[in-house]
Phi, psi and omega in degrees: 000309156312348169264335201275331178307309179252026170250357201233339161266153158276152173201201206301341198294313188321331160323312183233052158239165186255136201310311186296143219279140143333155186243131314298177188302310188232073184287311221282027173227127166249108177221121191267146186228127179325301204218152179286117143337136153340169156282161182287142179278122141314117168234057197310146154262126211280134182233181175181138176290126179278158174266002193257013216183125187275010228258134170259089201275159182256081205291141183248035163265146197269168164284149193293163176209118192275345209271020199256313199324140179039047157246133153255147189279106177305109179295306197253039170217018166237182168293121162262162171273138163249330186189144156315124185298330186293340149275028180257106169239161209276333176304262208263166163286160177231153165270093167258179174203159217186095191063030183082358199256143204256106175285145145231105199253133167212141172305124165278056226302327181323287162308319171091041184192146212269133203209132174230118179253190175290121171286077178172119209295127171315323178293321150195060135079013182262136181344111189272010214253332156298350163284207177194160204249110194268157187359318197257351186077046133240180186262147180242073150013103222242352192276276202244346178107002224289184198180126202239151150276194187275348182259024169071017164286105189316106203259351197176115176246117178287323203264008176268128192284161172337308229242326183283197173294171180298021198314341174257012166275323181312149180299333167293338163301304249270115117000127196244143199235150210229142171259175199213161189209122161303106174186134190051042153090355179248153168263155167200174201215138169271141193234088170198130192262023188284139158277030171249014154257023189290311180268046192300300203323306173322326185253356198189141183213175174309170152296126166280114163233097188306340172322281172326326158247037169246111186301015116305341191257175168249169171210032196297126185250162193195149195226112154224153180281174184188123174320004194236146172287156176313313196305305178272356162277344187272353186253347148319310190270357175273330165275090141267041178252031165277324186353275188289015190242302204252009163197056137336098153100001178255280185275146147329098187242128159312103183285147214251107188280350157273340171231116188287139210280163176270319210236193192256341156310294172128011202269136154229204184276188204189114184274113168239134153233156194283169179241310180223144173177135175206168181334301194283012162131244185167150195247162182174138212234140161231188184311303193258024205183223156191137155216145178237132202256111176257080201300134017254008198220319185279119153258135186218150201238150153188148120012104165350289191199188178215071242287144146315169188295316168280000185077064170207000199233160171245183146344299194294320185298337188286298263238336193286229175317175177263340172314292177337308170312327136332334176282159156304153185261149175294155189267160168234135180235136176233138187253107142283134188222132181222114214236139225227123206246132150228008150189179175308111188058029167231156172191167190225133160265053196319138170221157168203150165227086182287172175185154197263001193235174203019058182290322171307356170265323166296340169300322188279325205276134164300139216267005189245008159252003174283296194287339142314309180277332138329276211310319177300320194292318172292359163295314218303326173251017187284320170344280195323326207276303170294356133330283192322305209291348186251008151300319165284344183265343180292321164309324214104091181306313195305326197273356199321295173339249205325292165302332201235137168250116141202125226244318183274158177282001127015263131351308220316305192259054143267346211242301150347303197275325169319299195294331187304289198309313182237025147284327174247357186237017182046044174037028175196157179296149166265122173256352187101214145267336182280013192216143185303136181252016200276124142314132180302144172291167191268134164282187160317152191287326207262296113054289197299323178252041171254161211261325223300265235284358204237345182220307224281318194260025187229025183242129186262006180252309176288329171312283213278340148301350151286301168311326185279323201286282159012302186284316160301339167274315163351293205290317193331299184264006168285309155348297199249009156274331174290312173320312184305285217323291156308311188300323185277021200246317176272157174278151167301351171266310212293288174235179214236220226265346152297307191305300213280341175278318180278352164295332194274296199295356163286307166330298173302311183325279196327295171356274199275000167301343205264339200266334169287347179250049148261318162314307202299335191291306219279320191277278193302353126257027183253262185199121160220121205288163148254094165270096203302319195306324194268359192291000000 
């Protein structure tokens, strides 16, 4: 979390890291496309210095680009991530939804491969993701029993008799199967059941990030639903300078030894500026980094670099001569996001921050104590954030310019992303037809924040460390009704009054642990509230 901390605030590195991008930029991402894209567009943000003002404003029309003019970004023509395969379990179907599309992911023990259909049974539309998976591996309909394979063929209709026709041969039996691709430890999926995208994977595959499968890196992943649309979680997380503002007292922010702070947060300016952009998204650098927005769901964050121990090697150098190998290897940190659009005022969050050094702590640490301290952060701003958004639709997407001031570079790629969004998109995601552009009402504050339905029953870490903590509080107070219990049972001759004072004082002990952990339960897989004004 201190690594995570001090790539996402500025502090002294900017001094000594050198402005210009490494060569190449993103060897570790390999990413393929249906079709070749234009060459990259430069869609730079015009800034200019007022002379009354060291202030750099940031305007947010991008510069015109004519060879860019009328190409749009296919929304149902990329790969999405739906879930960590390590959060899967192979016993049942699971339900997602993804772009408005209502999902059902189940193991094909057959196949050996993870399989996401359409969630609803060809007979009348009932949840296939409510089923279960029978004898034979296939999914089964829990309504009439119908029953499928992995290629999404109907294998067994109960109610069709022997002696009639093949009725679960017909084409209309068949289940509509979405294709799906296992890479860097996530299922993802294309979201089209047309069957000329049945082989998509041949021609196009996710962002590749070697990282995630290099067994030097650690990779602990964390998943939450969230109460915000894609839009405003991806320009959240490209903005760090709210970091030391909207989760106060939660992270650790490095103070910036050049600039004297105004307030006790601790914020200053923060140079990003873009570099590149075109329809698949846009780069952008700061002093102490880089990041690229790989449209439509990864955003990746990192470091120039990260000195080895002796200070004296980057990557390339390791990777370079064999005099080099000898050195210590540098260390590396990265901040992944993989931001998941799943209806009109909903989005799923992926997060992994590999890194290369000290791995032995996600070995020792359970990965659901990790996803506490995640979860808090992603409290601190969730409020607010579901608010903004419906404050922007009250606007108007098309006005965001016009309703949002952001005059520092800062901004940049919150503003970047903004000009992305409605140069190739009309300033909103294309949902199709199936799904409502209308925002959901906001629920009760504790309804809006709550971790069960939105992290805990969809983590397999979290789950099952709830079931232990749970079981432990139960023997707690069995412990201590029994302790009474026994003393108030026995006579007072029988045993004496050391026994009988450490029996009681076991008892209180049991007590008030269980009642302190029935809290711990509650705020951290329940609901835990944020309060900004007491921070």
């Amino acid at each position: 979390m201190a690594a995570l901390n001090s790539l996402l605030a500025p502090h002294s590195l900017a001094s000594k890291t050198p402005r210009s991008f490494p060569t190449p930029l993103y060897p570790s991402f390999h990413y393929s496309l249906p079709r070749l894209s234009s060459p990259i567009k430069n869609a730079r943000l015009h800034c200019h210095v007022s002379a009354s003002s060291s202030a750099a404003e940031v305007v947010t029309e991008a510069e015109p680009d004519a060879a860019g003019e009328g190409e749009k970004f296919d929304w149902f023509a990329h790969w999405y991530p739906v879930a960590p395969i390590c959060d899967l379990d192979k016993r049942r179907p699971h339900a997602k939804t993804v772009m408005g599309l209502d999902l059902v992911v189940w193991w094909d023990r057959t196949k050996g491969r993870w399989q996401v259909f359409d969630d609803r049974c060809p007979h009348r539309l009932a949840p296939l993701s409510e089923g279960r998976i029978d004898q034979w591996g296939r999914l089964q309909c829990v309504y009439h029993g119908w029953c499928f394979d992995g290629s999404g063929s109907c294998k067994y209709i109960p109610q069709a008799p022997d002696d009639g026709p093949p009725v679960h041969t017909f084409r209309k039996a068949c289940a509509s199967v979405y294709p799906s691709f296992e890479q860097n430890k996530i299922l993802w999926f294309w979201p089209s059941t047309d069957p000329q995208c049945k082989d998509i994977a041949v021609k196009a595959t996710p962002p590749y990030i070697e990282e995630l499968d290099d067994p030097s890196y650690t990779s602990t992943m964390g998943m939450r639903d969230l109460p915000y649309g894609y839009e405003v979680l991806i320009e959240n997380l490209m903005d760090p300078a709210h970091v030391p503002y909207a989760h106060h007292g939660i992270m650790r922010i490095p103070k910036n030894s050049f600039t004297v702070n105004a307030d006790r947060e601790g914020g200053s300016p923060i140079d990003i500026r873009i570099e590149t952009s075109n329809v698949n998204g846009f780069l952008a650098q700061r002093d102490i980094g880089y990041n690229k927005f790989i449209a439509p769901c990864v955003f990746y964050s990192a470091p120039h670099r990260l000195m080895s121990g002796n200070g004296s090697a980057s990557s390339s150098d390791v990777q370079g001569g064999s005099a080099l190998k000898t050195l210590q290897k540098p260390r590396r940190f990265l901040l992944i996001f993989m931001c998941i659009p799943v209806s009109p005022g909903r989005s799923r969050l992926i997060y992994v921050f590999p890194r290369n050094f000290a791995v032995w702590v996600d070995q020792v640490v359970p990965r659901w104590i990790f996803h506490v301290g995640q979860n808090l952060i992603l409290d601190s701003d969730l409020y607010l954030l579901h608010v903004e958004e419906r404050k922007f639709a009250k606007a108007g997407y098309s006005n965001w310019p016009k309703v949002c001031f952001v005059p520092t570079k800062s901004d940049a790629m919150v503003v970047a992303f903004r000009n992305w969004l409605r140069k190739y998109s009309n300033n909103q995601i294309n949902w199709g037809t199936t799904s409502s552009e209308q925002l959901p009402p906001t629920p009760p504050r504790e309804q809006l924040m709550d971790r069960y339905w939105s992290h805990v029953v969809q983590c397999s870490s979290c789950r099952d460390a709830l079931k232990v903590l749970k079981a432990l509080k139960l023997s707690l107070q069995i412990i201590s009704i029994a302790s009474v219990g026994i003393v108030a049972a026995l006579n007072q001759s029988m045993i004496s009054t050391i026994t009988r004072t450490v029996v009681v004082s076991t008892a209180v002990i049991c007590f008030l642990a269980s009642k302190w952990l029935s809290v711990f339960i509650y705020k951290n897989f329940y609901y835990h509230d944020y309060d900004h004004a007491f921070r």
